[in-house]
Structures are given as structure tokens and as C-alpha cells.
BADO-573099 format. One record per residue: residue in three letters; y, x, z of N, C-alpha, C in turn. Coordinates in steps of 0.05 Angstrom, whole numbers, padded with zeros to 5 digits, always signed. Layout:
BEGIN
ALAYXZYXZYXZ;...
// end
This chain:
BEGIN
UNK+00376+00838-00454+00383+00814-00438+00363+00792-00444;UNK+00351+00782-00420+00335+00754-00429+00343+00729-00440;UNK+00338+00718-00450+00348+00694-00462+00335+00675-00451;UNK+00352+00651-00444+00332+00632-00432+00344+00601-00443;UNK+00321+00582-00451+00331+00556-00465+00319+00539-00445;UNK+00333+00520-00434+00333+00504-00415+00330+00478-00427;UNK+00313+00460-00427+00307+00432-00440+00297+00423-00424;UNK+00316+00402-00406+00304+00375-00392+00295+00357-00404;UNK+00278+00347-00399+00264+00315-00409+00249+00300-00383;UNK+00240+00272-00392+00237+00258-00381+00200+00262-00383;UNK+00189+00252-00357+00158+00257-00360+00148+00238-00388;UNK+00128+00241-00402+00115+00228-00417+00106+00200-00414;UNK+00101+00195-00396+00098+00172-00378+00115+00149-00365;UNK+00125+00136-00374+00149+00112-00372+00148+00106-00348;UNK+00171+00121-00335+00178+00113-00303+00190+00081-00293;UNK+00179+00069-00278+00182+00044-00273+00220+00043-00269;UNK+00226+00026-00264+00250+00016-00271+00246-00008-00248;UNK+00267+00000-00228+00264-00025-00201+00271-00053-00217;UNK+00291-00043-00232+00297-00074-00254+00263-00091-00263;UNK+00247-00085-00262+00226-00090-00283+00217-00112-00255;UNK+00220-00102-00235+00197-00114-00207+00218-00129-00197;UNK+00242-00126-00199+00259-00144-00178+00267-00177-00191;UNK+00268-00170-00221+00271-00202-00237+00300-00201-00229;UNK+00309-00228-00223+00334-00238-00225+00356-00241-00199;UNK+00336-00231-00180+00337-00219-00147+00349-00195-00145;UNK+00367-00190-00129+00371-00172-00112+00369-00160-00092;UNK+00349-00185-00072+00335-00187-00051+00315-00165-00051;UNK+00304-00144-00026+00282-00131-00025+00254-00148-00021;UNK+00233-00139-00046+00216-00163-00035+00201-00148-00009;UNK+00211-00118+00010+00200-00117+00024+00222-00106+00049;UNK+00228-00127+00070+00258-00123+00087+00262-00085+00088;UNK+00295-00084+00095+00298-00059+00088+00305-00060+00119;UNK+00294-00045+00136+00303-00048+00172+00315-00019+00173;UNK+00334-00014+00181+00357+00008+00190+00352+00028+00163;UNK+00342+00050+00171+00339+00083+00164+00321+00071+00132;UNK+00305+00048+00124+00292+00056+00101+00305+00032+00083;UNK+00335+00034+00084+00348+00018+00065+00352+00043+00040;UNK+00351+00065+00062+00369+00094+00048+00346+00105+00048;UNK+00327+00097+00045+00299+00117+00048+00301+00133+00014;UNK+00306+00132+00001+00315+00146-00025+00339+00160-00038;UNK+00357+00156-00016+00385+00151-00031+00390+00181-00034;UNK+00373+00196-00006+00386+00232-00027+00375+00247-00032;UNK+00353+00224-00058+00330+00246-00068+00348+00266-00085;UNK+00369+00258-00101+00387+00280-00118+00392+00302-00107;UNK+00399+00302-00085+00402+00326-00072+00392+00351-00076;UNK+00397+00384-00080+00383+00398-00078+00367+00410-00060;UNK+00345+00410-00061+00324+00421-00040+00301+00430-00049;UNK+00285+00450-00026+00259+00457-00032+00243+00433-00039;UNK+00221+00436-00056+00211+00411-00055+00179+00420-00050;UNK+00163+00411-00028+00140+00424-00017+00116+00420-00042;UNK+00094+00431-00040+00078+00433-00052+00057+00408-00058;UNK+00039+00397-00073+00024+00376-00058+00008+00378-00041;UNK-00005+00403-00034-00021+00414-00017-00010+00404+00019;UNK+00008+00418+00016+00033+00421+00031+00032+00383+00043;UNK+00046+00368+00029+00046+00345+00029+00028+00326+00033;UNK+00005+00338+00026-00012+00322+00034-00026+00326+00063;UNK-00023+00349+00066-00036+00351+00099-00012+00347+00122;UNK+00009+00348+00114+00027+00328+00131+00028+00298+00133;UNK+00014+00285+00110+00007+00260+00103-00021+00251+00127;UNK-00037+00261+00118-00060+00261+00142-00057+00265+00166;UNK-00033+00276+00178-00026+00276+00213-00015+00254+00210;UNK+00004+00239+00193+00016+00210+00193-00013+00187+00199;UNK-00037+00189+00185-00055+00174+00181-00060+00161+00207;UNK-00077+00131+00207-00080+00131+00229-00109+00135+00230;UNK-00121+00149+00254-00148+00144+00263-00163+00126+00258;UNK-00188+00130+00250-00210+00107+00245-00218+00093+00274;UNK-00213+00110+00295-00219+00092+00312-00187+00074+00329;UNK-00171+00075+00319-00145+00063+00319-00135+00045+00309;UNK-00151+00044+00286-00152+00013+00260-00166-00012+00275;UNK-00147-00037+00274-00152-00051+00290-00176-00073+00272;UNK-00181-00093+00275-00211-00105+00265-00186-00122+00230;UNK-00198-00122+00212-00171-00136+00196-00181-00163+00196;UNK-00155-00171+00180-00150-00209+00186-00171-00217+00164;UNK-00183-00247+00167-00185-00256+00138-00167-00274+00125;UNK-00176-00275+00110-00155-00285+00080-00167-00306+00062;UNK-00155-00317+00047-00171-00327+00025-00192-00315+00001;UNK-00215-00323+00003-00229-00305-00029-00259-00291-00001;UNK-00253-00278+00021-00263-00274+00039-00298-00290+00040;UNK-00312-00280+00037-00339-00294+00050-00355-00284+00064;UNK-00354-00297+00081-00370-00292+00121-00390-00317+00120;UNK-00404-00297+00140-00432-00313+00150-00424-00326+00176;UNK-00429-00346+00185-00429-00360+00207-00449-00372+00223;UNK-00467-00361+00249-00491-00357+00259-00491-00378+00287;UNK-00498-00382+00288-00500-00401+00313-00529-00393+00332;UNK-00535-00386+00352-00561-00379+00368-00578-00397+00372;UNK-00602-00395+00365-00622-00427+00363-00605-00443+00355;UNK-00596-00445+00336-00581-00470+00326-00577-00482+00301;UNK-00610-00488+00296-00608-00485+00266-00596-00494+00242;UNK-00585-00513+00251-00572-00528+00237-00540-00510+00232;UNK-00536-00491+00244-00509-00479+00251-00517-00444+00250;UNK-00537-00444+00223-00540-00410+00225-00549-00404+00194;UNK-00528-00378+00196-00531-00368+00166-00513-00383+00149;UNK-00500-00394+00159-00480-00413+00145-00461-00393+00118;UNK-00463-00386+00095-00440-00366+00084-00416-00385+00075;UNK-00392-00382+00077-00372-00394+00066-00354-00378+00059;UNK-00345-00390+00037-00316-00368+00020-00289-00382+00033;UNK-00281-00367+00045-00255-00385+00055-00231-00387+00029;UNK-00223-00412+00013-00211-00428+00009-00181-00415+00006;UNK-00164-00433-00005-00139-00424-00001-00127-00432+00015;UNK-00138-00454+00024-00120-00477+00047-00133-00460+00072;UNK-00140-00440+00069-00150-00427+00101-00172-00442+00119;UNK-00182-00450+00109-00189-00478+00138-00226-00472+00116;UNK-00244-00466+00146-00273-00468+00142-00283-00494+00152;UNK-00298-00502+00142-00314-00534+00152-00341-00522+00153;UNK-00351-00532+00186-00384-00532+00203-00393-00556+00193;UNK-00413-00560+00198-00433-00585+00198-00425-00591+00223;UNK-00422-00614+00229-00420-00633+00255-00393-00614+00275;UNK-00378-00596+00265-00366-00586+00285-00336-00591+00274;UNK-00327-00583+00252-00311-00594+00225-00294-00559+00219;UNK-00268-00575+00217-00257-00548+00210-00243-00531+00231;UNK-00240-00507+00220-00230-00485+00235-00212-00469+00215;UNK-00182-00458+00219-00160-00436+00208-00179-00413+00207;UNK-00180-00403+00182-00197-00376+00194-00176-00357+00178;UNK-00169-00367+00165-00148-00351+00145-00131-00339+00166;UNK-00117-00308+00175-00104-00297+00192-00116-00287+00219;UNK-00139-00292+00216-00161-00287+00250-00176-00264+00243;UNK-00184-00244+00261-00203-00228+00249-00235-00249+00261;UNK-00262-00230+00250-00274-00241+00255-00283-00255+00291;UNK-00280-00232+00304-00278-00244+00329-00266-00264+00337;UNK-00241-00260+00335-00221-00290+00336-00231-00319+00323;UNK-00249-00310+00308-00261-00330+00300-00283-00339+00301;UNK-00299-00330+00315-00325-00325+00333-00320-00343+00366;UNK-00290-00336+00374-00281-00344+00399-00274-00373+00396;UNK-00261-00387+00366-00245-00396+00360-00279-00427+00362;UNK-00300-00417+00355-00322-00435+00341-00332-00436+00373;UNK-00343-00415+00387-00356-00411+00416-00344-00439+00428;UNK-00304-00434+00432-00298-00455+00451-00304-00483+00453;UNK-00301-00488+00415-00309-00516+00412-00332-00518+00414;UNK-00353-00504+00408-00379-00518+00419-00375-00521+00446;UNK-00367-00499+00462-00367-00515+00491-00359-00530+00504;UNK-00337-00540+00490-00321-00571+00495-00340-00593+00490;UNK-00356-00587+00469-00368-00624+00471-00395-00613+00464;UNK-00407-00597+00458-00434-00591+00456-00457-00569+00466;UNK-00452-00552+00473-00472-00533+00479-00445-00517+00505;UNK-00469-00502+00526-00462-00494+00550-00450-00462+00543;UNK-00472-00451+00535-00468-00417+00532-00475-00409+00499;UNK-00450-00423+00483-00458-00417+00452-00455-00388+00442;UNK-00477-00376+00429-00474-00342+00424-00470-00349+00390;UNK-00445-00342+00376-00432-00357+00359-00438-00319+00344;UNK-00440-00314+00319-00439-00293+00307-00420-00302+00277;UNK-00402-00275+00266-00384-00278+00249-00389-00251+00232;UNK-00399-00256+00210-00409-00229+00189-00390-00226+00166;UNK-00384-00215+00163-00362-00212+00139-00374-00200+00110;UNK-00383-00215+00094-00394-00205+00067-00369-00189+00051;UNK-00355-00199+00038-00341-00187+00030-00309-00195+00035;UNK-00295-00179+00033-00260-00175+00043-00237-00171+00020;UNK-00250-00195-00002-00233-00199-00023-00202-00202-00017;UNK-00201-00207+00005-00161-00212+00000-00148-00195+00015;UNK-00167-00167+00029-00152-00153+00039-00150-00125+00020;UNK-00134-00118+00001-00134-00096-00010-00112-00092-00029;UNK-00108-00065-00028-00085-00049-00038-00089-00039-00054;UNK-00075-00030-00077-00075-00010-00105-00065+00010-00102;UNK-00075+00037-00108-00053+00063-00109-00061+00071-00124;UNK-00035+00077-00149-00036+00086-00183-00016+00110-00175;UNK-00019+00126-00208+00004+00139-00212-00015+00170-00201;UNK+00008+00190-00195-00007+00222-00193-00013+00222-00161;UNK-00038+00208-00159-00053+00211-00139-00091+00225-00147;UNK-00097+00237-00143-00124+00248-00147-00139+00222-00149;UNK-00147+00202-00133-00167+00179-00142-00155+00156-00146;UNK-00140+00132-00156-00128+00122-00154-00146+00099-00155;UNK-00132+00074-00145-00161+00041-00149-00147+00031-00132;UNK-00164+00017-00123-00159-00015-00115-00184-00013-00086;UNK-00165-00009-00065-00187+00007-00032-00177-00029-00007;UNK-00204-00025-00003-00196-00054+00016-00183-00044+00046;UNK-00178-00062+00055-00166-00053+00086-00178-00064+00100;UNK-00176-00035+00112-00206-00042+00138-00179-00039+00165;UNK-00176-00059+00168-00146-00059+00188-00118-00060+00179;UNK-00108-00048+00189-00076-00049+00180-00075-00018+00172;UNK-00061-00025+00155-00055+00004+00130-00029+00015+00128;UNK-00021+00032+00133+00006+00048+00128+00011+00061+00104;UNK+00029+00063+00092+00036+00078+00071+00022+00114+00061;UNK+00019+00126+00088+00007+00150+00099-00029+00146+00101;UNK-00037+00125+00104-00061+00106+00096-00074+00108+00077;UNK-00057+00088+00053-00061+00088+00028-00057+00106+00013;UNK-00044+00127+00010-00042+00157-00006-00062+00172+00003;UNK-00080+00172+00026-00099+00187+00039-00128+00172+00028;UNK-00126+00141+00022-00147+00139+00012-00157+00143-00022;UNK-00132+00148-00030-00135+00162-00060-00134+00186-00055;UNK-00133+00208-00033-00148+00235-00044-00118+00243-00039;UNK-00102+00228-00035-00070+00253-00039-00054+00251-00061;UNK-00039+00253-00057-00015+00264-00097-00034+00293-00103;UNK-00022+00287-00126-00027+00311-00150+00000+00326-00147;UNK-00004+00359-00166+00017+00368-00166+00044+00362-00182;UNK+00033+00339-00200+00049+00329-00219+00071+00305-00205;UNK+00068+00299-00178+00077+00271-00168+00107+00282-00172;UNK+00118+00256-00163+00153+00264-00166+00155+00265-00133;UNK+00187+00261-00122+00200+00265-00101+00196+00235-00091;UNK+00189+00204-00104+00192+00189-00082+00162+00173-00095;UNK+00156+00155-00079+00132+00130-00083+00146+00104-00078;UNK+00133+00078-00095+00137+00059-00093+00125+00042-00084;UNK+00134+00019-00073+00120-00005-00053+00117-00027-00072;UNK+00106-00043-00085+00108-00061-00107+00093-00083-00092;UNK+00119-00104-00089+00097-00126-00077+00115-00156-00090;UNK+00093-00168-00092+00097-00201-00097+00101-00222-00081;UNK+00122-00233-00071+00137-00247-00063+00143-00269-00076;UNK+00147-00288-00058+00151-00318-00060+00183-00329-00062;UNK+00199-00332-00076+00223-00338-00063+00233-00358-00047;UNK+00254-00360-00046+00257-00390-00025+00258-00418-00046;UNK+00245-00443-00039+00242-00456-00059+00264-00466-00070;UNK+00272-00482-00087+00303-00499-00099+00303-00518-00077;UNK+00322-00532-00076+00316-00560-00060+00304-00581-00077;UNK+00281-00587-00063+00274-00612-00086+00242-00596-00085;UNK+00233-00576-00092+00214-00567-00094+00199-00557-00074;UNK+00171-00561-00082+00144-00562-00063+00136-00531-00064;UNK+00142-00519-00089+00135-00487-00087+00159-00466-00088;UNK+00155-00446-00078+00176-00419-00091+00162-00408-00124;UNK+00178-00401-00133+00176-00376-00150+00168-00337-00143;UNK+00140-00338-00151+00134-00313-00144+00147-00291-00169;UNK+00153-00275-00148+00173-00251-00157+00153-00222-00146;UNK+00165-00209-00161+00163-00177-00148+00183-00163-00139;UNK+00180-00156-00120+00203-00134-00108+00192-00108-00108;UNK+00204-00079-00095+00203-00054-00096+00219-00046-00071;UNK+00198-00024-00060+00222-00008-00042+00217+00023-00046;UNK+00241+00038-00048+00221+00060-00061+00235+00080-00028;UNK+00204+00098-00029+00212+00116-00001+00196+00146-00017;UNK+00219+00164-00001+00226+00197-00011+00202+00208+00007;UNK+00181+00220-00007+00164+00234-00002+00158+00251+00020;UNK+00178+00272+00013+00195+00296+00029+00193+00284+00057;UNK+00219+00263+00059+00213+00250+00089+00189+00237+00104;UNK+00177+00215+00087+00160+00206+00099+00135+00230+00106;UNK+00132+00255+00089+00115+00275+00091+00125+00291+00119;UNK+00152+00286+00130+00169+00303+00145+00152+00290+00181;UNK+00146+00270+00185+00135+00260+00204+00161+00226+00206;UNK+00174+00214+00188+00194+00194+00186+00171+00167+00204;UNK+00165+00155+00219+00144+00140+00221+00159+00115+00207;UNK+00188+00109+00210+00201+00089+00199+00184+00083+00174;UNK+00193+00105+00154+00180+00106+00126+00149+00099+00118;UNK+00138+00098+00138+00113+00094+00140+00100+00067+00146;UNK+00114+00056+00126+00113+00027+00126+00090+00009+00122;UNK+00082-00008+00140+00054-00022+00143+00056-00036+00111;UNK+00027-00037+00097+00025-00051+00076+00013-00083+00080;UNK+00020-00100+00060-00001-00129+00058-00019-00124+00040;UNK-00039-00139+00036-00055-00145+00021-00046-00151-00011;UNK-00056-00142-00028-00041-00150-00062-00024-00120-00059;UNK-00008-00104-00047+00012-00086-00052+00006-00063-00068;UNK+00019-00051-00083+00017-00030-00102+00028-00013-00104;UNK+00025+00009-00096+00034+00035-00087+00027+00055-00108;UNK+00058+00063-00115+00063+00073-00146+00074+00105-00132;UNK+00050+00130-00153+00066+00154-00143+00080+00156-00169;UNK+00099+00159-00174+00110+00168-00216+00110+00198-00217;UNK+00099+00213-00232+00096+00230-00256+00136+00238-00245;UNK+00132+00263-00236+00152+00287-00245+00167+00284-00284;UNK+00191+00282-00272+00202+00292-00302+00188+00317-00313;UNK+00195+00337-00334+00194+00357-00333+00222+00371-00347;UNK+00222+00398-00343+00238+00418-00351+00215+00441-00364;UNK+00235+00456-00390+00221+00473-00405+00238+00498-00401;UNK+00223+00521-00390+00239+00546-00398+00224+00562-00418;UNK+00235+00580-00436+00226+00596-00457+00245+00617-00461;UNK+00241+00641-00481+00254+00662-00476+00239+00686-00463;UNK+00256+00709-00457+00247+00724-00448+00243+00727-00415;UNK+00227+00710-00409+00212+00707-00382+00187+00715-00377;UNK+00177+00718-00351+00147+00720-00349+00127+00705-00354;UNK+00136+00674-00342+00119+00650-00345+00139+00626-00360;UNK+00145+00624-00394+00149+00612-00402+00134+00579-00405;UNK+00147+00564-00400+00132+00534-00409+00143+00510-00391;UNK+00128+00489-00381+00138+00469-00373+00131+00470-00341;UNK+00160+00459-00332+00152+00460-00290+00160+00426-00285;UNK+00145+00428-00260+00158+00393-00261+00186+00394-00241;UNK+00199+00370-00254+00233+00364-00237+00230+00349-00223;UNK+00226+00363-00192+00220+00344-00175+00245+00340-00156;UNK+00265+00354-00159+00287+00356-00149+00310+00361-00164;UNK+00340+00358-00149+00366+00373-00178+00353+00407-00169;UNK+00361+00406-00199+00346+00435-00201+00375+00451-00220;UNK+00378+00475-00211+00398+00492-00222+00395+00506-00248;UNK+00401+00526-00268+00394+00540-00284+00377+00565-00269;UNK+00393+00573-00254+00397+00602-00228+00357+00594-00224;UNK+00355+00576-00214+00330+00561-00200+00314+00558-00227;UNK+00318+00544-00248+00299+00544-00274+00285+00579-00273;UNK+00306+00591-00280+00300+00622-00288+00277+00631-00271;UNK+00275+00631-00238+00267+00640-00220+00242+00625-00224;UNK+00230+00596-00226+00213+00589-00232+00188+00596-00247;UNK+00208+00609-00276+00192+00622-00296+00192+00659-00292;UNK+00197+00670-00264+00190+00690-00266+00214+00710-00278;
// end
């Protein structure tokens, strides 16, 4: 008769704790709209749990197209060139846009650029010159670098960092630009974002907080588009490290599998052969 010793444990790797991101809130710091309040609620459940292979090329039909990504916004930290045609006084201009959003021209003043992509802000400079100065202004908008648009993806993903957004980014997005999960990922990923709360009365600022929303793999890998939730800029997208389970004894393939699901004894055994 085989003998088999069954030891659950916890992955080596200290699984985040929604407590840690939410502070003193109960509030989602990212709204929960219908179907992804419960986007986790039956990871316990028993089920197949697909492969990462598996998961990841259902992830990539979620992706969107490179030519589908719309132009992205700027932000603060952002520095663009601003060109004006024969106009020399109004070319080559570089400016870091500010926190207050707002770029200042020579003789033209300021402009919101914070939330525009560059076009919009090409259109935004064109008009006013043609209100009080020039007939047919050919206005150019260069984008050096796109410091305030970008995302983090840590945890058991193959490349993990810090990837800018070139448009608007989906959850199916950002896991595709780290290369995918690893075989080690668990059953759900996390949304980690920093939030402002609502201020006291009396006060000029909120208190920035972190919130969390966590969404089940399985589904969003299933084609869920719900789950496939657009990201902001600053967000942190956490895959966590599988518990593990140990079988030993008289099996074929004794050692450690990851618990990516409730898992049975019946099901341990079968694992190890």
C-alpha cells in the first residue's frame, strides 16, 4: 500500500494582505461596477485550474491591438517639444509639464496640457494663434518622454517592471507586457492603486490611501471583458506566488505542486502520479 503525507503550506513569499493597501477604509480604491465586486469571491471553489501556457494565450486574444490603442494623455513629469512653423521665436520650445498642468508660450501664455493627448494639444495652440496672430499656424507636439503614464507588474510574471502606456491599458495589457504569468502564479491578480480620499471639512487636501481589487485569473483568462479592467497611471499589478502542497511516500513524482485551487487528498495523490 502507498503511503502518502500531505503538507500544506503557505508559498515562501508573503502574500499581500488587502488589509495592508486599504488603511482605515473600506472603500474600493478602484469602483467595484456589477459582476467585479465578486470578481474573486469563488476562487475557493474546486476546479481545474489551467496551465500558464494555457492562460496566457487566452490573455493575448483579451489584448488590445497596437493599432487600436488610442494616442495617450499627458500628465505631469511629461516633456514635449513645442514647434511652431517659421516661427522662431515659438520652435523647439521643450517643457516639462508641471503639476498644476498648465504649459506657458512666449507671447501666447498658458495652455491645460495635463489630460490632452498630443494632438489635442497641437489643436488646442493652432486655434489660439489664429484668434489673434497668425492665419494658417502649422503647430507641432513631440513627446520626449511619458513620465506619468506608467504601470508596474510584479510578482510571477516572466518580466516584471515598470512599462509606460502607450494608450489606454487593460489588465490583459499589462500581464502581456511582462511576458505572461509563470507557472508558479496563483488563481487571482491584484489592482494596487493610490487614491485620494475625500478631504475633512476644513481641509485643502485628501489623504492618499491605497486601495486593492483583486480579480480571478481563470475568469478574466475565460474571455470576462468586465474583469478586464482599464488601468491609471501609478497602478500596480500584483500576480502572488501559489501556496504550495508537498506529497511524499510511495508515489511516482514525490515533492512540491503549487495550490492554486481547493485541492482534495484524492487530487494531491493523482498529481504526484
Amino acid at each position: 500500500m502507498a503511503g502518502l503525507a500531505l503538507v500544506s503550506c503557505s508559498s515562501a513569499q508573503r502574500q499581500p494582505d488587502p488589509g495592508d493597501f486599504i488603511g482605515t477604509t473600506t472603500t474600493p480604491a478602484i469602483p467595484a461596477e456589477g459582476p467585479v465586486a465578486s470578481a474573486a469571491g469563488n476562487v475557493g471553489r474546486a476546479q481545474p485550474s489551467s496551465s500558464a501556457a494555457d492562460v496566457n494565450q487566452k490573455l493575448r486574444a483579451l489584448a488590445r491591438p497596437d493599432d487600436e490603442t488610442p494616442d495617450p494623455r499627458l500628465g505631469p513629469g511629461d516633456l514635449i517639444e513645442i514647434s511652431v512653423f517659421e516661427v522662431p521665436e515659438l520652435s523647439q520650445i521643450k517643457v516639462r509639464i508641471p503639476n498644476s498642468g498648465q504649459v506657458t508660450l512666449p507671447l501666447v501664455g498658458s495652455f491645460p496640457a495635463s489630460g490632452a493627448t498630443a494632438l489635442e494639444l497641437q489643436s488646442q495652440i493652432s486655434n489660439h494663434l489664429k484668434t489673434k496672430f497668425m492665419h494658417d499656424p502649422q503647430v507641432s507636439v513631440f513627446v520626449h518622454e511619458h513620465k506619468s503614464q506608467r504601470v508596474s507588474v510584479i510578482g510571477a510574471v516572466k518580466q516584471g517592471g515598470v512599462f509606460p502606456m502607450s494608450g489606454e491599458v487593460r489588465l490583459a495589457d499589462a500581464l502581456g507586457l511582462a511576458g505572461g504569468i509563470t507557472e508558479e502564479a496563483g488563481s487571482v491578480v491584484y489592482i494596487v492603486r493610490r487614491v485620494v480620499a475625500n478631504p475633512a471639512a476644513g481641509s485643502n487636501s485628501g489623504e492618499v490611501e491605497q486601495g486593492m481589487t483583486i480579480i480571478d485569473l481563470e475568469k478574466l483568462a475565460s474571455g470576462r471583458q468586465d474583469l478586464n479592467l482599464p488601468l491609471q497611471a501609478g497602478d500596480v499589478v500584483e500576480v502572488p506566488r501559489a501556496g504550495m502542497f508537498y506529497v511524499g511516500g510511495e508515489v511516482q513524482k514525490p515533492g512540491a505542486f503549487p495550490l492554486k485551487a481547493r485541492t482534495t487528498l484524492d487530487q494531491a495523490a493523482m498529481a504526484a502520479g
